[in-house]
MITOR-656257 format. One record per residue: x, y, z of N, C-alpha, C in turn; residue number from 1. Coordinates in steps of 0.2 Angstrom, whole numbers, plus 5000, padded with zeros to 4 digits. Layout:
N
    nu    nv    nw   cau   cav   caw    cu    cv    cw  num
     X     Y     Z     X     Y     Z     X     Y     Z  NUM
...
This chain:
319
    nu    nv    nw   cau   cav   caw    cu    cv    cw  num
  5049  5375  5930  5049  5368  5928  5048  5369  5920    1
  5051  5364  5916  5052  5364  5910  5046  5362  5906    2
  5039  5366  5905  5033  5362  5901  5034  5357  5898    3
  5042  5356  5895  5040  5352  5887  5043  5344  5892    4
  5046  5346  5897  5047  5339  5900  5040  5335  5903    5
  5036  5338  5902  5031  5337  5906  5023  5335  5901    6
  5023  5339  5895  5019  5338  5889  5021  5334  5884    7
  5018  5329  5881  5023  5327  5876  5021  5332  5869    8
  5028  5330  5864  5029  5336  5859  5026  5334  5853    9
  5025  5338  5850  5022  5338  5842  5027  5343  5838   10
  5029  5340  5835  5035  5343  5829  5029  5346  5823   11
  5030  5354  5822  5028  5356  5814  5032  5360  5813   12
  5034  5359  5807  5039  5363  5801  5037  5369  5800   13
  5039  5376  5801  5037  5379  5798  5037  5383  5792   14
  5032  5389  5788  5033  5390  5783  5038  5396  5780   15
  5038  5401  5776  5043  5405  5775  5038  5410  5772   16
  5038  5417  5774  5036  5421  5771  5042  5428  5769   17
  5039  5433  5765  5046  5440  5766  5040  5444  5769   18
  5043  5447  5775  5040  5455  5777  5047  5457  5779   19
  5045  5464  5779  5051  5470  5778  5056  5468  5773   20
  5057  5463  5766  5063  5462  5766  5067  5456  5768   21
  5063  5455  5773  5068  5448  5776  5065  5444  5776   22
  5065  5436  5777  5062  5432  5777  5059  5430  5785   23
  5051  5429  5784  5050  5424  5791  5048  5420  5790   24
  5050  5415  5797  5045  5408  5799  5041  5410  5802   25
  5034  5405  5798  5028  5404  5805  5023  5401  5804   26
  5020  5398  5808  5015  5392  5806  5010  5395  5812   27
  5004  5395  5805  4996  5396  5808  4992  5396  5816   28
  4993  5399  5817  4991  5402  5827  4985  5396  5828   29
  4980  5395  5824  4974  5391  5825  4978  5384  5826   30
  4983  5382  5821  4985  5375  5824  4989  5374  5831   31
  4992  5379  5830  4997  5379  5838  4991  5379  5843   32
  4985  5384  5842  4983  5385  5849  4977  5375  5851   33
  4976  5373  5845  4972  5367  5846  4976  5361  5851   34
  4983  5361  5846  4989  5356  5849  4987  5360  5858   35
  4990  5365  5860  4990  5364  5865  4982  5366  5870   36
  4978  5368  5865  4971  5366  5871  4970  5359  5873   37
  4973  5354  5869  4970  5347  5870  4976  5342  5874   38
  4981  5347  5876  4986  5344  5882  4991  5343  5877   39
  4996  5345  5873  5002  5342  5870  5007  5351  5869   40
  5014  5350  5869  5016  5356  5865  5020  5358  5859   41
  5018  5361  5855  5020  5360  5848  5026  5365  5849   42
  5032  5360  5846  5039  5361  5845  5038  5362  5837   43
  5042  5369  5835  5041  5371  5827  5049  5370  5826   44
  5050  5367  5821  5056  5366  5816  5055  5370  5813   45
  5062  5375  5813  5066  5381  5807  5063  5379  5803   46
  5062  5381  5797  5063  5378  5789  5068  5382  5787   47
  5074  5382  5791  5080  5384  5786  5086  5379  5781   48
  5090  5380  5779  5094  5376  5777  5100  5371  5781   49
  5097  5364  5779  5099  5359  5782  5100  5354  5788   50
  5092  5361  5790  5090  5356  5797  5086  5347  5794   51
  5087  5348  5790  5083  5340  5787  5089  5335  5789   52
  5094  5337  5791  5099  5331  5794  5099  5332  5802   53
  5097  5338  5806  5098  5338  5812  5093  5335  5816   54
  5087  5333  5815  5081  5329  5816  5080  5327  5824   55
  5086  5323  5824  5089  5320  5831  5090  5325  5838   56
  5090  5331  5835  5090  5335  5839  5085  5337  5842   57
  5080  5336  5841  5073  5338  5842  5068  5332  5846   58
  5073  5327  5848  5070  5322  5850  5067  5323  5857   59
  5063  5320  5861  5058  5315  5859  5053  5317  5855   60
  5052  5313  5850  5046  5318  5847  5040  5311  5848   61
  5035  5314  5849  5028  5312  5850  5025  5310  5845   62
  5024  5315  5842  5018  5316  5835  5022  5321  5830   63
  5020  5321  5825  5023  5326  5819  5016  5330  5818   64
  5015  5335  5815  5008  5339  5812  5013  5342  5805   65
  5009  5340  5800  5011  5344  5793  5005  5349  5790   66
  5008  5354  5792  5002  5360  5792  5004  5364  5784   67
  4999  5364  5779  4998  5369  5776  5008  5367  5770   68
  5007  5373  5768  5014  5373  5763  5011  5374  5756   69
  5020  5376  5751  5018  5377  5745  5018  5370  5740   70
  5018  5369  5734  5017  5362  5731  5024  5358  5731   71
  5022  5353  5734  5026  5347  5732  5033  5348  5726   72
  5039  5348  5725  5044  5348  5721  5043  5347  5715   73
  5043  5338  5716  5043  5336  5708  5039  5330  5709   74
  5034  5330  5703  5032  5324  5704  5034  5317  5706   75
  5041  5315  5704  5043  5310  5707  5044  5308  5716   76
  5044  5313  5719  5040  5311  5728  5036  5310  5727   77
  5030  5310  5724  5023  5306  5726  5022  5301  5720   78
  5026  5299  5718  5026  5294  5713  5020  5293  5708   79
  5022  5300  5703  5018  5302  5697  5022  5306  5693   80
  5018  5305  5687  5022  5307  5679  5015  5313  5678   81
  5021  5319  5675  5016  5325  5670  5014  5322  5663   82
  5009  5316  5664  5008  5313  5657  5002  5316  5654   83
  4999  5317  5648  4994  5321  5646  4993  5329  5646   84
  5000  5331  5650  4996  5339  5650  5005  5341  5646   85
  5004  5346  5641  5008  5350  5637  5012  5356  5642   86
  5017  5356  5637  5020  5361  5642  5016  5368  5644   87
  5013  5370  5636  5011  5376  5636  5002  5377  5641   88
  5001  5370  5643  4993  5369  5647  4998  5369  5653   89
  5001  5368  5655  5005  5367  5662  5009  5376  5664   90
  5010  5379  5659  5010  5387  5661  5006  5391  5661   91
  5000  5388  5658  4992  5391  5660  4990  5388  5667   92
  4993  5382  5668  4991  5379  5675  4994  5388  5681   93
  4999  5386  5677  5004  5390  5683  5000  5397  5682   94
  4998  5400  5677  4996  5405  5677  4991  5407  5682   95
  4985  5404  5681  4980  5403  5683  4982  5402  5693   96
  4985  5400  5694  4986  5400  5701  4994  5402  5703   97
  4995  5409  5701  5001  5410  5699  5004  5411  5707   98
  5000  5412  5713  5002  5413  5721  5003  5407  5725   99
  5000  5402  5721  4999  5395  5723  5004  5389  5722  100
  5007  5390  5717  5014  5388  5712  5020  5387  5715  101
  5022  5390  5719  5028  5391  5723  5030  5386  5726  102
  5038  5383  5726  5038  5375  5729  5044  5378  5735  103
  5045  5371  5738  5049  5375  5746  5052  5370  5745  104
  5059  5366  5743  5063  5360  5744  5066  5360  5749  105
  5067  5363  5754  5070  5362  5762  5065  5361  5764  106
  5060  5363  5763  5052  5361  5768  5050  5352  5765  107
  5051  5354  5759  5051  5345  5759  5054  5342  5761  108
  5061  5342  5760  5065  5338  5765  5065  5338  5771  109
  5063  5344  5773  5060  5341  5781  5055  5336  5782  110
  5050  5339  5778  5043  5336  5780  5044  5326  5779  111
  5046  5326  5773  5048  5319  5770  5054  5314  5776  112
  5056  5318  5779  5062  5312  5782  5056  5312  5788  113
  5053  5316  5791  5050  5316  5796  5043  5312  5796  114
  5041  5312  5788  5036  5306  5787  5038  5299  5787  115
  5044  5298  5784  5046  5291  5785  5049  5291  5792  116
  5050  5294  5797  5051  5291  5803  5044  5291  5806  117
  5041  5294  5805  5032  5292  5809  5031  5285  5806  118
  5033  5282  5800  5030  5278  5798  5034  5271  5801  119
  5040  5273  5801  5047  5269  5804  5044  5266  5811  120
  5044  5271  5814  5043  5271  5822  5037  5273  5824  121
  5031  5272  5819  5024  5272  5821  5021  5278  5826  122
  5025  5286  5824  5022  5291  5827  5018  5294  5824  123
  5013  5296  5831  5005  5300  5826  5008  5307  5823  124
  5004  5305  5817  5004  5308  5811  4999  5313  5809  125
  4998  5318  5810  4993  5321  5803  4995  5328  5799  126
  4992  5324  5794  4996  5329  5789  4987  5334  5786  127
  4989  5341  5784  4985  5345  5783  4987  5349  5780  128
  4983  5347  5772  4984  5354  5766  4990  5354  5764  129
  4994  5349  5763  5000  5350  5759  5000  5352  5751  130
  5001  5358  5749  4999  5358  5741  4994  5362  5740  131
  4991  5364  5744  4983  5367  5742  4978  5364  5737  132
  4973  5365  5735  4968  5362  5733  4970  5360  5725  133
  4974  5364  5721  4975  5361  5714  4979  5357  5715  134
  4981  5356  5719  4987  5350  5720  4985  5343  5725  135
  4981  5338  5723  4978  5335  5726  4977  5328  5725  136
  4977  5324  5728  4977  5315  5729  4976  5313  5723  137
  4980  5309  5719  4976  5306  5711  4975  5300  5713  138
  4979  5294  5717  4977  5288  5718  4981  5288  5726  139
  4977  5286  5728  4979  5283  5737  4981  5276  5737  140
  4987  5277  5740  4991  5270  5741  4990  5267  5744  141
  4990  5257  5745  4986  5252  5747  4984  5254  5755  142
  4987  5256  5760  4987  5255  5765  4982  5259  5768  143
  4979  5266  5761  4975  5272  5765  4966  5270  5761  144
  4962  5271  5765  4955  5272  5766  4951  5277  5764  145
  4950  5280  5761  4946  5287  5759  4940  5286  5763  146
  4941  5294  5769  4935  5294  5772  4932  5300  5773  147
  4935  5304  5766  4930  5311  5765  4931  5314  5757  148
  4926  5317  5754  4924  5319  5747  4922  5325  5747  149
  4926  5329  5740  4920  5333  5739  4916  5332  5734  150
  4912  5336  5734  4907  5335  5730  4910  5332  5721  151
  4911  5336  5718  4916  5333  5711  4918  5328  5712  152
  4918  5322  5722  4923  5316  5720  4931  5316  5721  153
  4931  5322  5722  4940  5323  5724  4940  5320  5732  154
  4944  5315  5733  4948  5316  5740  4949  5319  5745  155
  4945  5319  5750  4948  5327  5755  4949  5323  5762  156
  4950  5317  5762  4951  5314  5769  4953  5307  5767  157
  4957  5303  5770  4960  5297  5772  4964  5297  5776  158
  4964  5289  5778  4967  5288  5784  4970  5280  5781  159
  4972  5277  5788  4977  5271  5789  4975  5268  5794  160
  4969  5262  5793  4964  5259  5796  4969  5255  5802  161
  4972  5251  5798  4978  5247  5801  4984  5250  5808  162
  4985  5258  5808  4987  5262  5812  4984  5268  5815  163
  4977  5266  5813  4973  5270  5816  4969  5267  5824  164
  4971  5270  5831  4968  5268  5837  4972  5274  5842  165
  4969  5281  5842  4972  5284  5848  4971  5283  5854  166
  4968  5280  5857  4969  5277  5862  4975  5272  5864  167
  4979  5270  5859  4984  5265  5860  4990  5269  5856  168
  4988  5276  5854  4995  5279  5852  4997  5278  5844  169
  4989  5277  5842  4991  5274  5833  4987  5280  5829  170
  4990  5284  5824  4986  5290  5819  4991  5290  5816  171
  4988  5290  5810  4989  5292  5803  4985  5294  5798  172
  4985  5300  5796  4977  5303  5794  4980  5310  5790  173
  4978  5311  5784  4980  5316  5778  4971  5320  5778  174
  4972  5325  5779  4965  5328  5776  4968  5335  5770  175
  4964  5335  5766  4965  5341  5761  4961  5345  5761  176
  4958  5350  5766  4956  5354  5769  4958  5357  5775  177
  4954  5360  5779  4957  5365  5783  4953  5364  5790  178
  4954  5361  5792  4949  5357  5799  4949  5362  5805  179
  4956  5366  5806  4954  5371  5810  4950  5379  5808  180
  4950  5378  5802  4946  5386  5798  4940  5384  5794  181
  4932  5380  5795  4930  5378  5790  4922  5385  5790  182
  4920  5383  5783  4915  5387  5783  4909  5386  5785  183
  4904  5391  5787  4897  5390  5787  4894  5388  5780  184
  4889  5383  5781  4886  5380  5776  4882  5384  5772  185
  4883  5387  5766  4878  5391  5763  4880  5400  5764  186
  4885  5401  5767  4890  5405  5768  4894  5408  5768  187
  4899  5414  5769  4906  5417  5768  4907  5418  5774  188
  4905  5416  5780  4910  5415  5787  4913  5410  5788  189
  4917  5409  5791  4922  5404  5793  4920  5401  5801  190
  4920  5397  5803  4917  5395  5809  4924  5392  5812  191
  4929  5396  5817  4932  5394  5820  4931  5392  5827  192
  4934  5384  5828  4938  5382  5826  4938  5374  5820  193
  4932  5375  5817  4929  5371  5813  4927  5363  5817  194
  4931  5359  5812  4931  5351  5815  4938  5351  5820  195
  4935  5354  5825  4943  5353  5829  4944  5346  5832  196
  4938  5340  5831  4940  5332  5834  4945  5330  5829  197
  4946  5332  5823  4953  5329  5822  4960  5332  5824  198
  4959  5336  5827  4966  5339  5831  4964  5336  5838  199
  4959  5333  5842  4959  5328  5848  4959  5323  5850  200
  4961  5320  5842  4960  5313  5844  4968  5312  5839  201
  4971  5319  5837  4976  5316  5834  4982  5317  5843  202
  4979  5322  5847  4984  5322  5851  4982  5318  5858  203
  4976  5316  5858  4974  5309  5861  4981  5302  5860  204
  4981  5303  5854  4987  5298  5851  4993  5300  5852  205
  4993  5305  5852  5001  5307  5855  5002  5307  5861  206
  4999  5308  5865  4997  5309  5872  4999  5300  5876  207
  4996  5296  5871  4996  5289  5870  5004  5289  5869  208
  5005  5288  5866  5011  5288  5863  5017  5288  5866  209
  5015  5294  5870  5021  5297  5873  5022  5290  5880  210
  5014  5291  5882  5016  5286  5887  5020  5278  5889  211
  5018  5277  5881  5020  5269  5879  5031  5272  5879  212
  5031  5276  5875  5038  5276  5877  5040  5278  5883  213
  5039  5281  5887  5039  5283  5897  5039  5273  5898  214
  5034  5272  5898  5034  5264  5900  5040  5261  5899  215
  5043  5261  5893  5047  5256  5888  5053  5260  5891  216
  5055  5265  5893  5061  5267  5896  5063  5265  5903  217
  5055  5263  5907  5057  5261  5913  5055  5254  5913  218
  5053  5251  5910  5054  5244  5910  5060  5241  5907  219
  5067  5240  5912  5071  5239  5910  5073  5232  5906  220
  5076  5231  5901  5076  5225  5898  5083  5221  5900  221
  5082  5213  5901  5088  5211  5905  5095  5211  5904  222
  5100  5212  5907  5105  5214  5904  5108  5208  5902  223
  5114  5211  5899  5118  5205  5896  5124  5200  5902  224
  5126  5196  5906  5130  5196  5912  5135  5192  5908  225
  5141  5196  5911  5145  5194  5910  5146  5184  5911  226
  5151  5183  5905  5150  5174  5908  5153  5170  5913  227
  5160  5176  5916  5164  5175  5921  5157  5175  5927  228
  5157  5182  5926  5152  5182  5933  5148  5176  5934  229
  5141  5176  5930  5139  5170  5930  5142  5162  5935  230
  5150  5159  5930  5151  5156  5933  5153  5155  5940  231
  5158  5162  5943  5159  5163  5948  5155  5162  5954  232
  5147  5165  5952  5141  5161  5955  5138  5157  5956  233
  5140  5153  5951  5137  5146  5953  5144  5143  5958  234
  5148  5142  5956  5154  5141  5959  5154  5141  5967  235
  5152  5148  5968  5150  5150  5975  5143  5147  5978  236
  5141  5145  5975  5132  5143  5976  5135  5134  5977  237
  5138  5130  5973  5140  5125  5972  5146  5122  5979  238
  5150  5127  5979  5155  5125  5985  5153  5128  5992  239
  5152  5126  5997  5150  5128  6003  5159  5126  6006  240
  5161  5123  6007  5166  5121  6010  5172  5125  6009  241
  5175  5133  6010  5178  5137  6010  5183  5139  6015  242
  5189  5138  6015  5192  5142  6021  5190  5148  6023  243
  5193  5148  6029  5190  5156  6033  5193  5161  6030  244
  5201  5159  6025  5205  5168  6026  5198  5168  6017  245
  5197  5161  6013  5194  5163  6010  5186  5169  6008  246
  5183  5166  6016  5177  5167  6016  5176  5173  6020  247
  5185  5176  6021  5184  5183  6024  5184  5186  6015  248
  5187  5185  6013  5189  5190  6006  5184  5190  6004  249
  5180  5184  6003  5172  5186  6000  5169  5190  6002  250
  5168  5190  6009  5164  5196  6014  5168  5202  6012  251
  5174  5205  6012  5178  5210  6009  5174  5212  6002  252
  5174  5209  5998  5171  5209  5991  5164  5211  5989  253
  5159  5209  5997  5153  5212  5997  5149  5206  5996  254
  5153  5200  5996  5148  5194  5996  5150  5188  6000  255
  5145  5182  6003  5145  5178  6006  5145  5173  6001  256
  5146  5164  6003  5145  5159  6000  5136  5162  5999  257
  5133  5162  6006  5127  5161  6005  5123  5165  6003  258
  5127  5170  6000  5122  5178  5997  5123  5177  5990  259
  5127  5175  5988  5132  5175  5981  5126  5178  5974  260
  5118  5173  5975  5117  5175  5971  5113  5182  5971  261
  5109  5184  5979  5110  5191  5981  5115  5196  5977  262
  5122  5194  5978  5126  5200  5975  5126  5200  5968  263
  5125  5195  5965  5126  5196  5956  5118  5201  5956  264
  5112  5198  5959  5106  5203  5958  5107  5208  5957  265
  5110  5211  5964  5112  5219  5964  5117  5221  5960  266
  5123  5217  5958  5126  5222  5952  5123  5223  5946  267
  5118  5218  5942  5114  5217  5938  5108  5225  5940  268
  5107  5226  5944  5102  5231  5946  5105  5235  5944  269
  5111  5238  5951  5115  5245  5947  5116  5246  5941  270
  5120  5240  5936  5120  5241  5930  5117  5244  5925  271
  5110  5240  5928  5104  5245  5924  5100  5251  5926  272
  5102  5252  5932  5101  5259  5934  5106  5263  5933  273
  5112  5264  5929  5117  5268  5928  5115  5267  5919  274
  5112  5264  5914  5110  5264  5909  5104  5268  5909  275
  5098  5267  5912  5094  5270  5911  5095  5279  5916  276
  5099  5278  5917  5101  5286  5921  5105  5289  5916  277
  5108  5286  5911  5113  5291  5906  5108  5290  5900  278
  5105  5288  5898  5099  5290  5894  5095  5294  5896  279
  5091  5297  5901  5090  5302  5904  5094  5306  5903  280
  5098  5306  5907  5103  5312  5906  5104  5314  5900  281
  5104  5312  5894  5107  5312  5887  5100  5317  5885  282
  5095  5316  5888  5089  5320  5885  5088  5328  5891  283
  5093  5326  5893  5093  5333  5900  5097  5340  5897  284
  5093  5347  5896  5099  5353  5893  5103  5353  5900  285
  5105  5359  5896  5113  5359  5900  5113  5363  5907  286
  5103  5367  5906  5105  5369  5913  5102  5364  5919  287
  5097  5360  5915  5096  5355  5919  5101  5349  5923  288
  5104  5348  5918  5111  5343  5921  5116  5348  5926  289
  5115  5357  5927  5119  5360  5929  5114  5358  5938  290
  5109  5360  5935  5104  5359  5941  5106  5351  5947  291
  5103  5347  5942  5107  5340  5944  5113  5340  5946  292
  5117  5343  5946  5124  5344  5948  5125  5344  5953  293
  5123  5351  5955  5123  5355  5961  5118  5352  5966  294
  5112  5349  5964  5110  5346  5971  5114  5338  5973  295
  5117  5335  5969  5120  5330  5971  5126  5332  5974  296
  5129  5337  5973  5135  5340  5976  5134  5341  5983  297
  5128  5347  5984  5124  5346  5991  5123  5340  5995  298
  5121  5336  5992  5120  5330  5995  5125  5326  5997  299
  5129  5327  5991  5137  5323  5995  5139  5327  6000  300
  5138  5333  6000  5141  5336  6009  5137  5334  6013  301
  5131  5336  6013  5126  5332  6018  5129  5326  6021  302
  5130  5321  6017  5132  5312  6018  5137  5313  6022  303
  5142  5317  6020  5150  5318  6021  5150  5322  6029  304
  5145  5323  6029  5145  5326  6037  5141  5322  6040  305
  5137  5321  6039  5133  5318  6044  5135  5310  6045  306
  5141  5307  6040  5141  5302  6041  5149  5302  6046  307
  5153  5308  6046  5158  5310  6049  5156  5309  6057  308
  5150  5314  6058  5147  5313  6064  5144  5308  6071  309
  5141  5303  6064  5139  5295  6067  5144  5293  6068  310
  5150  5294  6064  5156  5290  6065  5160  5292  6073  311
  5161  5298  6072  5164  5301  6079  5158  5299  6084  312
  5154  5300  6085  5151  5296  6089  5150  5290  6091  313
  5154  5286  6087  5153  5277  6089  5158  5277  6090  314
  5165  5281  6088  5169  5282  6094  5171  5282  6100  315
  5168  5288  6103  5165  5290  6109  5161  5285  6113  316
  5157  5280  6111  5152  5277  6113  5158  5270  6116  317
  5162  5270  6111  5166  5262  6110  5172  5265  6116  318
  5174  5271  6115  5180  5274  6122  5178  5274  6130  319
């Protein structure tokens, strides 16, 4: 059985390094193993070029996690100017952190479409160490809270009070630090898996999340009924007085005067049970729908004989 039908998903981007010559993707083992200690399964996005339009493809997504990466592009996605610093102090910047500098524009375009769609469609969020430590929060936008500092005063946490409740499937939370690898106080060990409650309560929320859409899929919404049909049934509810060759055709047709509005119920049901079955199916791969196949084929011979059978037998019964 397919786990990821069964856990809901967290989407993270991965990053790009070169070994042997070639390039690889790969995103940090301590995130991936916390995502799924705490019940969720993390689905990684290529960072290759151009998946920032295929998005769609990776649906259902539960939650996003923005793990780690190199600095942001250009100042204008974070809505800031290089005012004050010279060019020749901006190549000492670079100097100074010459491994840290490095920008990844397809990783941003990932990350950024998949920010405005958590924000769109209210999927839990967290984002972690985007830009590394010289690269850091200058002014938090109205919506976020500062709820961690370091010591100089820098920003190392906020959140989104107003879409913050994992238990209802609400997170959005930035930290600029490293919550899965943090140090011993007064030390050079690293105490893994640090604050790992923000990786439990961010897939609490996911977990949440997933469920509110499971609900909203089977709680079918009323369908739209044609106008004819509508009248047709009141018509039928309205006239009782019917001749018989008419009152045979009805019965032909699957309905009574006295059923009428019986049968519009039930087309109305199937309807929506043939909508929410091609939805389904639209999120089913190709060998699951091949599975699905084969057993209803199965089961249409079953029918087909055993209803052969009953039949030949009330034959029998009736000779």
């Amino acid at each position: 059985m397919d786990i990821s039908m069964i856990l809901p998903r967290v989407l993270i981007v991965s990053r790009r390094t070169v070994r042997k010559k070639k390039f690889v993707d790969f995103v940090g083992e301590y995130h991936l193993d916390l995502i799924v200690r705490y019940g969720a399964v993390p689905v990684i996005i290529p960072r290759v070029s151009g998946v920032h339009m295929l998005l769609e493809s990776f649906e259902p997504i539960h939650g996003v996690l923005l793990c780690e990466g190199e600095d942001i592009d250009h100042p204008s996605l974070y809505d800031a100017e290089l005012t004050g610093i010279s060019p020749e102090e901006l190549e000492e910047i670079r100097k100074l952190h010459a491994s840290d500098t490095a920008i990844d524009r397809e990783k941003d375009s990932i990350e950024l479409r998949l920010a405005k769609l958590c924000l769109k469609r209210n999927i839990p969020y967290l984002g972690i160490c985007r830009g590394y430590h010289h690269q850091s929060v200058k002014r938090l936008a109205q919506r976020f809270v500062p709820m961690a500092f370091a010591p100089d005063g820098l920003v190392e946490g906020f959140y989104d009070p107003d879409a913050y409740n994992p238990k209802e499937g609400k997170f959005i939370m930035g930290l600029q630090f490293h919550p899965e690898r943090m140090r011993h106080p007064s030390s050079d060990n690293f105490d893994y898996p640090g604050c790992s409650s923000a990786y439990q309560e961010f897939v609490k929320a996911v977990i949440a999340h997933e469920k509110k859409l499971n609900c909203s899929a089977h709680v079918p919404k009323a369908p739209k009924l044609n106008h004819e049909l509508i009248a047709g049934s009141e018509f039928l509810e309205a006239n009782t007085a019917l001749s018989l060759q008419q009152e045979n055709r009805l019965k032909q047709m699957g309905a009574t005067v006295r059923n009428s509005s019986m049968y519009l119920e039930r087309l109305m049901k199937n309807e929506e049970r043939e909508r929410v079955a091609r939805i389904i199916m639209e999120k089913m791969s190709i060998e699951q729908l091949s599975d699905l196949l084969s057993l209803y084929q199965m089961m249409g011979r079953k029918c087909s004989e055993e209803l052969e059978k009953k039949l030949q037998d009330l034959m029998k019964e009736e000779n």
